[in-house]
Every structure is written in C-alpha cells, then in structure tokens.
Rosetta silent file (secondary structure, phi, psi, omega in degrees, C-alpha in Angstrom):
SEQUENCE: XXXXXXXXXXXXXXXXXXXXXXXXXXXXXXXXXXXXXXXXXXXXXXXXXXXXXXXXXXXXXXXXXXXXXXXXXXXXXXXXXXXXXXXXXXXXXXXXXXXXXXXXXXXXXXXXXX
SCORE:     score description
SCORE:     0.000 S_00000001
   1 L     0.000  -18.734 -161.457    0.000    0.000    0.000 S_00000001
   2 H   -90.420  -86.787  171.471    2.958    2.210    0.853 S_00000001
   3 H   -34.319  -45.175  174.977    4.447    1.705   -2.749 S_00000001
   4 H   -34.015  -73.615 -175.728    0.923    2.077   -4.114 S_00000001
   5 H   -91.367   15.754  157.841    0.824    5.957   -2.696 S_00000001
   6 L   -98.266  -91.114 -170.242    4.522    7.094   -3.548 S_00000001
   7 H    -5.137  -41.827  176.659    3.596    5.851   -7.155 S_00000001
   8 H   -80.028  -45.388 -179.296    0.573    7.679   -7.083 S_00000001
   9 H   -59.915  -50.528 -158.734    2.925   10.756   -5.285 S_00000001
  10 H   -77.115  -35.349 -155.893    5.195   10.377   -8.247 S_00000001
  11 H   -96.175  -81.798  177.986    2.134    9.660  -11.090 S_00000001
  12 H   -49.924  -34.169 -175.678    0.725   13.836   -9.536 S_00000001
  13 H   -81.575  -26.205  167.079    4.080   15.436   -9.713 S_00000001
  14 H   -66.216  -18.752 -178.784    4.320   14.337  -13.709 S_00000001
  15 H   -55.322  -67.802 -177.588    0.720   15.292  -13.790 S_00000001
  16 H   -36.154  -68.229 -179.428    1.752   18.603  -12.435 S_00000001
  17 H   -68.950  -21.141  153.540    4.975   19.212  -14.409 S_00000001
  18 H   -50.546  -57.939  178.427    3.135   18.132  -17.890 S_00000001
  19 H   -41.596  -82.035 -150.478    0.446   20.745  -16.923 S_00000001
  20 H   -56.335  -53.910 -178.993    2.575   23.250  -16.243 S_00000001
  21 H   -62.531  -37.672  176.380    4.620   22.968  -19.354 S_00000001
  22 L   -77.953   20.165  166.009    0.971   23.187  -21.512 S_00000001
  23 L    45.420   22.751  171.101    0.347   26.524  -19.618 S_00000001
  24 L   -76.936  166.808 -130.070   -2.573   25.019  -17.643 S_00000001
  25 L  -142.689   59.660  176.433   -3.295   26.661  -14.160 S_00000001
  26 L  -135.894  146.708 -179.673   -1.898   23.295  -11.814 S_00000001
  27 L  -164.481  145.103 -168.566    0.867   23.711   -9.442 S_00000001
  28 E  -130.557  136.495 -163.984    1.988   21.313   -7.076 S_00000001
  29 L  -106.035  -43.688 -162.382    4.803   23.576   -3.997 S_00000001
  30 L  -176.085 -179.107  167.991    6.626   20.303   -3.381 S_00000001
  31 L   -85.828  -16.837  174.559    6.532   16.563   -2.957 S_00000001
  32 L   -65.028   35.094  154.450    4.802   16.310    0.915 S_00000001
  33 L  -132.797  -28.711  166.616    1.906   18.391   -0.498 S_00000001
  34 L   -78.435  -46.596 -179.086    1.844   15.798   -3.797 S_00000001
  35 L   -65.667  -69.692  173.202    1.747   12.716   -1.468 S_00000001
  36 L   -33.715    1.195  165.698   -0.900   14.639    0.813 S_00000001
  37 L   -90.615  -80.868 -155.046   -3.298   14.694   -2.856 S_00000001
  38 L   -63.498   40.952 -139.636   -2.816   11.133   -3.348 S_00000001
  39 L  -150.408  -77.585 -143.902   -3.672   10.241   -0.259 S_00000001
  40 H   -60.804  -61.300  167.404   -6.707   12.763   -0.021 S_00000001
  41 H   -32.999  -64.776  154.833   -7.430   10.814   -3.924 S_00000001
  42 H   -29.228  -56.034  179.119   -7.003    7.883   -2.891 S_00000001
  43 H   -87.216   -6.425  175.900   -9.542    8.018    0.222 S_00000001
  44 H   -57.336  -61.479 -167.343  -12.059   10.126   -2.285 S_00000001
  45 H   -68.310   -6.751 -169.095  -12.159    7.022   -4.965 S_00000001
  46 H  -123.396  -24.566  175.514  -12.581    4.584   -2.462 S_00000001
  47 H   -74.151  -94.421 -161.672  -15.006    6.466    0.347 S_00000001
  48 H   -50.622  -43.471 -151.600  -16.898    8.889   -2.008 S_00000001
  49 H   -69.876  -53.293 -177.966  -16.763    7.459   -5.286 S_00000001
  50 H   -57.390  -53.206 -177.762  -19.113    4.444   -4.968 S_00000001
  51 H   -57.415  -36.331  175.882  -21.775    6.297   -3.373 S_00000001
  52 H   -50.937  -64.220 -179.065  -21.719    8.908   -5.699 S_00000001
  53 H   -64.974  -24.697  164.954  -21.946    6.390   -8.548 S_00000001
  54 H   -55.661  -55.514 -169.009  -24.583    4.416   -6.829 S_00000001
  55 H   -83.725    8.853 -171.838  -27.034    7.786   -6.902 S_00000001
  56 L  -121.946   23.630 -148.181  -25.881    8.915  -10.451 S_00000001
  57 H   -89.711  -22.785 -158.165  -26.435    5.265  -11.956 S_00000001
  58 H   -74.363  -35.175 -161.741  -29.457    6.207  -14.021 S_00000001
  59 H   -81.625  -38.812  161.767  -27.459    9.364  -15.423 S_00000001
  60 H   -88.572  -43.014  163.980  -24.471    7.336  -16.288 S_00000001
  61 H   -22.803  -40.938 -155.989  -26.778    4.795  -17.922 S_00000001
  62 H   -90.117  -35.015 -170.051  -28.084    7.432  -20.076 S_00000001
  63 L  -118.915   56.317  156.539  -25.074    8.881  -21.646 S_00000001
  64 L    51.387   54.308 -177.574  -23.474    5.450  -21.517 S_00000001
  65 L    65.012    2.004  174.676  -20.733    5.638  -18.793 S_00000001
  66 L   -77.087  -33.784 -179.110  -19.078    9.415  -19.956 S_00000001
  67 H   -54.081  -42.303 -172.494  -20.595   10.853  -16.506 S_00000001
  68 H   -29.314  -52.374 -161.657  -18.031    8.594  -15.153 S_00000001
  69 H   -63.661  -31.829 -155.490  -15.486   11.002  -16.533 S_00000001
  70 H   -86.923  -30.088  165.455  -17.108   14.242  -15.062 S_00000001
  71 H   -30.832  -68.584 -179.828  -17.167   12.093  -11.603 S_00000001
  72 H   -77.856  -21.324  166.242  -13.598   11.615  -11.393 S_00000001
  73 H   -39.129  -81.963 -154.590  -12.935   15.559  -12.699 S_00000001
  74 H   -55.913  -39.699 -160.475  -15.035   16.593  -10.032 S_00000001
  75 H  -111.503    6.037  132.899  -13.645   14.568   -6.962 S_00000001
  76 H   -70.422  -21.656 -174.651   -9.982   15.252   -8.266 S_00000001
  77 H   -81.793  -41.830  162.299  -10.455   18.985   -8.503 S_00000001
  78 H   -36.344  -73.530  165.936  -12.432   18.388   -4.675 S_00000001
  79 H   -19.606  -45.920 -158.454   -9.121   16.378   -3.721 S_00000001
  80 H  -126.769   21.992  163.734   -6.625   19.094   -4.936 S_00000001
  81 H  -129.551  -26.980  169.058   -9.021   21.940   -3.416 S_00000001
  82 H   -57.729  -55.435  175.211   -8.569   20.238    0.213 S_00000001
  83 L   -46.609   86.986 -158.465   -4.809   20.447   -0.465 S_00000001
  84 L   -81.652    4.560 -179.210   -3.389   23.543    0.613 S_00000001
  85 L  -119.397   36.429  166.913   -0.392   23.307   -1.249 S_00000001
  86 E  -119.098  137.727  164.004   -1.877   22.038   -4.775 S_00000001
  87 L  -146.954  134.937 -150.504   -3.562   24.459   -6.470 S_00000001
  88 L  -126.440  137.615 -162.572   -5.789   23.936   -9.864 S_00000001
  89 L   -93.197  -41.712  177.227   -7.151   27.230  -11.760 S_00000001
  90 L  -102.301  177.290  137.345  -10.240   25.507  -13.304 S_00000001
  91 H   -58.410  -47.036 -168.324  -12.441   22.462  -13.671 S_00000001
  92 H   -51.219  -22.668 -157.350  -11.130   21.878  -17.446 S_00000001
  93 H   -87.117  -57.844 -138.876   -7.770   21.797  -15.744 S_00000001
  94 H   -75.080  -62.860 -174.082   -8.961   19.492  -12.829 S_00000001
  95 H   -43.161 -101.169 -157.695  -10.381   17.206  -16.117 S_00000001
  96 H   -38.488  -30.653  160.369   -7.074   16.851  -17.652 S_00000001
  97 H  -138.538   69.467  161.199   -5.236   16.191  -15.142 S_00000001
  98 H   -95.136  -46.990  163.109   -7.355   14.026  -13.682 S_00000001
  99 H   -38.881  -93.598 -135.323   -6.654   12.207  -17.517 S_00000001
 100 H   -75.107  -75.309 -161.950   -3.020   12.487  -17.310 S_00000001
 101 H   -47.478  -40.841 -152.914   -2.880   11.142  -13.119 S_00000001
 102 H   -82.356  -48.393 -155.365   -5.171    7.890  -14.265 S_00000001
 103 H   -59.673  -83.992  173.730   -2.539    7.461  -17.665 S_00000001
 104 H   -32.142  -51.864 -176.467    0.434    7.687  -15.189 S_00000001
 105 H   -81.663  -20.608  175.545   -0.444    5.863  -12.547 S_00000001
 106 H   -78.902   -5.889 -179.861   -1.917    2.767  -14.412 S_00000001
 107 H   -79.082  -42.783 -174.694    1.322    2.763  -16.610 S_00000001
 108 H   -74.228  -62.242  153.904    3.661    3.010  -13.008 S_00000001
 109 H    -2.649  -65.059 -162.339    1.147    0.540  -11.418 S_00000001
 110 H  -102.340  -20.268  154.236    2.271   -2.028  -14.504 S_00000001
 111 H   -59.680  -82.977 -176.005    5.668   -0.837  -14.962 S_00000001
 112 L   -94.651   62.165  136.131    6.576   -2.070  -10.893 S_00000001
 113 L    47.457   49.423  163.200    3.838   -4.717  -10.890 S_00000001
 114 L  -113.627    0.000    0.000    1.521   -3.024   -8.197 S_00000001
C-alpha cells in the first residue's frame, strides 16, 4: 500500500509538471503536499466514489458511462481543493489532469507490478 501511494505521489508530480509545461493553471509547492493529494485521492475514490456512482447510476446509464469522466474531474479537482499546497485554476484543468494522473499511474502501477 505504501508503494501504491509514492507511485501515485510520483504519477501527480508528472501530472503537475506536464500541466505546467501546456500553460494550464496546476501547481503542485513540493513533494509532501503531492503525497498529501494522493492520499486525499485515494480516500475520495474509495469512500466517495461508490456512493456517488450508486445515486448517479441512471445518469451514467443514459449517456453510456461518460458521466463517469465528469465524476472523477469533479472529486480530483475536490481532492486538490482540500490540499493547501496544490492548487488547480479551473475544472477543465482538474479534467485533464485528472486524464493524465489515471494514464500515469496505471502505466507506473504495470511498470513495478503493483
């Protein structure tokens, strides 16, 4: 589990520094404030997430699992609004790199087998 959330620590600061290069409004102050996100992600997706998908089921039915996407937007940009030393200028931004953290971490996830 410990390897799990530095991977995930490591999978937000490329999130960050890709943003950042693309002139997107994300800033991450250090790595103790990137591990504090994945963390605060981490206990979102796994607390919040189900219920939330439980009461939205008819709404992701209807446009065929894309609410999904606006789910995880929304409870990474919550996540990295909790954080006081992440800071995200939009939702659009919170979408993307909500994108780019799932791309990263399932590639580090299957790069060291975790």
């Amino acid at each position: 589990m410990l390897i799990r959330l530095i991977l995930n620590t490591l999978a937000f600061l490329f999130t960050s520094y890709i943003l950042q290069e693309f002139g997107l409004g994300f800033h991450v102050e250090n790595f103790w404030w990137a591990l504090l996100a994945a963390l605060v992600i981490g206990l979102l997706n796994s607390v919040i997430k189900p219920l939330l998908l439980l009461f939205t089921l008819p709404l992701n039915i209807l446009t065929l699992g894309l609410f999904v996407l606006f789910l995880n937007a929304l409870l990474f940009y919550v996540a990295v609004s909790i954080v006081p030393g992440v800071f995200v200028d939009s939702f659009w931004t919170a979408l993307a790199g909500m994108l780019l953290f799932s791309v990263f971490s399932t590639m580090f996830s299957r790069l060291f087998g975790k």
